[in-house]
N, C-alpha and C positions, 0 to 999 in steps of 0.2 A: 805618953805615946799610946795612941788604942794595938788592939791585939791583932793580932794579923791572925784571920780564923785558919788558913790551910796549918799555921804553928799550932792551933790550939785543935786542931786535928788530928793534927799527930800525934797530940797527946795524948787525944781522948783514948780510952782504949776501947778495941769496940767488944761488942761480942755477933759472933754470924752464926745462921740457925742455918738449917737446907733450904728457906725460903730467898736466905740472901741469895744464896749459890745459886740458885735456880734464878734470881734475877738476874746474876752476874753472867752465868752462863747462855741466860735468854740476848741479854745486851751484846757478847764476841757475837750471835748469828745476825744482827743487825749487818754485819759489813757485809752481809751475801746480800740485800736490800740494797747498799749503798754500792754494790759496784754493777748491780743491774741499773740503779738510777744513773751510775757514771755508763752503761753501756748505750744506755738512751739518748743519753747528750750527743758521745760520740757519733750515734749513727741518723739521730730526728732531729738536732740541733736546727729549729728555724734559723738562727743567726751564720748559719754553716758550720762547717768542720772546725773542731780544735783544733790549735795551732800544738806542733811538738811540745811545745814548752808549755802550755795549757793542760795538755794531755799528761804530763812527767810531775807536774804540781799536784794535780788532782791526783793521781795514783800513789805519791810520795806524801801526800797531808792522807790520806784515804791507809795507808800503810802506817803513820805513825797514831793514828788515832784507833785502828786496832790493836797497834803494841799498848798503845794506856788502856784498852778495854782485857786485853791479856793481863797484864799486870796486875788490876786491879781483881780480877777473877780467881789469879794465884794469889793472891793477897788474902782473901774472905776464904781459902779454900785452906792457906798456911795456917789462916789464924785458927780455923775451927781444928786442922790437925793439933794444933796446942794446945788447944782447950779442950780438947779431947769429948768436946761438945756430949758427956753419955753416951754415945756411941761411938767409940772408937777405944781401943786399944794402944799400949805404946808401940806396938810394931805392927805396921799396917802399910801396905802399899796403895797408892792413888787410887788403884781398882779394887782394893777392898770398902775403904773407902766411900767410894760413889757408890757401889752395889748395897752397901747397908745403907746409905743413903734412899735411893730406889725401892729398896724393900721395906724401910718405915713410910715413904710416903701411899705404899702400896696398900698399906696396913689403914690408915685413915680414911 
């Protein structure tokens, strides 16, 4: 039986620097792009107006596809709180966190 790679994902363990973060974080502002695209449809749609049920799918896939880009954001951001990545401390909040974050990349 071959390996089902999302299992061998899971495995793998990762490691994430502030460059993942900064990608992860770049990727949740994408859905300000995707609901200006979806506000386009709605109002210059050559084919006409969405239909309700058109319009509830799109905001409902458009909403769970930002909870997977949230998750995953929290994910590279838990892991590097573990890993205590050299910069971090064992007792640290989110906003200490991102601000030493901000101030190394401030430094390069």
């Amino acid at each position: 039986m071959g390996s089902n790679p999302i299992e061998a994902a899971k495995k793998e363990i990762m490691k994430y620097d502030r460059f993942n973060l900064e990608e992860e974080i770049q990727n949740v502002w994408q859905t300000k792009d995707d609901l200006t695209a979806i506000a386009e449809r709605l109002y210059d749609d050559p084919d006409g107006p969405m239909t309700e049920d058109e319009i509830g799918n799109v905001l409902t896939g458009l909403s769970e596809l930002h909870e997977t880009r949230m998750k995953k954001l929290w994910k590279v951001f838990e892991t590097m709180v573990r890993q205590k990545n050299s910069f971090l401390t064992e007792e640290v909040t989110m906003a200490d966190a991102l601000d030493k974050i901000v101030d190394d990349a401030g430094k390069e």
